[in-house]
N, C-alpha and C positions, 0 to 999 in steps of 0.2 A: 290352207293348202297343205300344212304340215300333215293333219289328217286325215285328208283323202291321199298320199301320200301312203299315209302307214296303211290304213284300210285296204288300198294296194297290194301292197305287200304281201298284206294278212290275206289277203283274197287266194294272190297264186302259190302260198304259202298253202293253205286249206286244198286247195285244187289238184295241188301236185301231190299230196301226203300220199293217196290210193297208187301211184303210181312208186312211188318210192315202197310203201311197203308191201307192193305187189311181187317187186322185185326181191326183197329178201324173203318172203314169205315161200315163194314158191322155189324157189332156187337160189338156196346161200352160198354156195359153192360160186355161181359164176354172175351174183350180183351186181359186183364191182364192175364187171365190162356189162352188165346189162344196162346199167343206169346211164342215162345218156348226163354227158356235161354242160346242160343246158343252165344252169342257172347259176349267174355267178356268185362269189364269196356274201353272203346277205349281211346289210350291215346289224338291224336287230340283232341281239343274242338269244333271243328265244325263239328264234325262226325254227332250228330242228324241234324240237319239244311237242309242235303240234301233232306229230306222227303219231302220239299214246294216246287221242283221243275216242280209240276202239281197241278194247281189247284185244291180244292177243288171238291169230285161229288157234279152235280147237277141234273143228268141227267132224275129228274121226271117233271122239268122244261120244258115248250114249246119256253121262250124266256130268251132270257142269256145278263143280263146286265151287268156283272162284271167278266173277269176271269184273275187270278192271281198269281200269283205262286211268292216264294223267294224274299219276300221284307223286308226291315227293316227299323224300324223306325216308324213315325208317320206319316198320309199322308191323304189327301182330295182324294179322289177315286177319286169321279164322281160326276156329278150332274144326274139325269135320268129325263129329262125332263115331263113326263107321265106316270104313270102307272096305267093301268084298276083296276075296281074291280076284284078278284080274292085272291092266295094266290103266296106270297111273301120267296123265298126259300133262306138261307145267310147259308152258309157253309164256316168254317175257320177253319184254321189249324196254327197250333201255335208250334212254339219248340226251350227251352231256360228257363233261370228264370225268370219267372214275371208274367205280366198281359196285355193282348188285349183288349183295349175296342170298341166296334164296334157299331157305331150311323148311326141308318137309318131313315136320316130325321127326322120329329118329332114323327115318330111310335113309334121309343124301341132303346133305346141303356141298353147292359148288357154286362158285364165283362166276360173273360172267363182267368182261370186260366191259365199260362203254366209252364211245367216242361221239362228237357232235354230230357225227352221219348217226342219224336212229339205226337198232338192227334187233332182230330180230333171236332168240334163242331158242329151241324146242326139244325137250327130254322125253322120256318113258320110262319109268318106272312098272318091273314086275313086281306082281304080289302073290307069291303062293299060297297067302294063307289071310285073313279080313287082318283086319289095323283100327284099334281105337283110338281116340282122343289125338288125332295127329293137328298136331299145331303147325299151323302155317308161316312164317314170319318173313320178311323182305328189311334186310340192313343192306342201305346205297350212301353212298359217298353225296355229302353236300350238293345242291345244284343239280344231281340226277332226277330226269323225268321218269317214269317208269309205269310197264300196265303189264299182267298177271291175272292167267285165265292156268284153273286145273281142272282137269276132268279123271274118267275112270270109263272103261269100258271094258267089257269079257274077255276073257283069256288073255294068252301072256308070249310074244314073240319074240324071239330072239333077236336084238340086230345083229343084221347080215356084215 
């Protein structure tokens, strides 16, 4: 019974994920009151974690360098041997205590905070001019789940 028990769990644990990262996906700003408080404190500790088993959207992307899902730990991605001018898309998702730090090459690396609620982060990067040999790397705190999707598509817009 212990096991159909967990399988349980694991069940609406898997079912609710789309639902949860639907809500930070498409709107981070008013997430937190989108999410309904339907599911109480789970006792598993790995219940948030299943959220990174799809990568990251990127999908305004025209080419996809990186896609990721449920890793842990610190890691050398990739190297992307070219990249045009244009703009540069990193979306990561993170869930656990700690912190992600995500280095693209010598563009930008910044921290993204995480907490047991999975969440979602999504950047752009302009490029006025191609980029070689850009290394990818991902250093997270002990115990962080994490998934990591880059892309690149034409031209270069300002955020508003």
């Amino acid at each position: 019974m212990g096991n159909l028990t967990k399988a349980r769990v694991a069940a609406v644990i898997v079912l609710a994920v789309p639902l949860v990262a639907g809500c930070t996906t498409h709107d981070s700003q008013t997430s937190s009151q989108n999410v309904p408080n339907a599911s109480p404190t789970p006792s598993p500790p790995t219940s948030p974690i299943d959220v990174t088993k799809t990568p990251p959207d990127i999908s305004g992307s025209t080419k996809t360098f990186v896609r990721l899902a449920d890793r842990t730990g610190s890691e050398e991605v990739t190297v992307i041997p070219s990249i045009r001018a244009g703009t540069i898309a990193v979306a990561t998702e993170c869930a656990g205590e700690g912190k992600t730090i995500i280095m693209v090459g010598k563009l930008t690396t910044y921290t993204i905070p995480c907490t047991t609620t999975p969440s979602m982060t999504y950047n752009e990067i302009g490029l006025g001019s191609s980029k070689q040999h850009v290394l990818i790397t991902v250093t997270a705190s002990a115990g962080i789940h994490w998934g990591l999707s880059v892309g690149w598509r034409p031209g270069h817009e300002r955020p508003s």
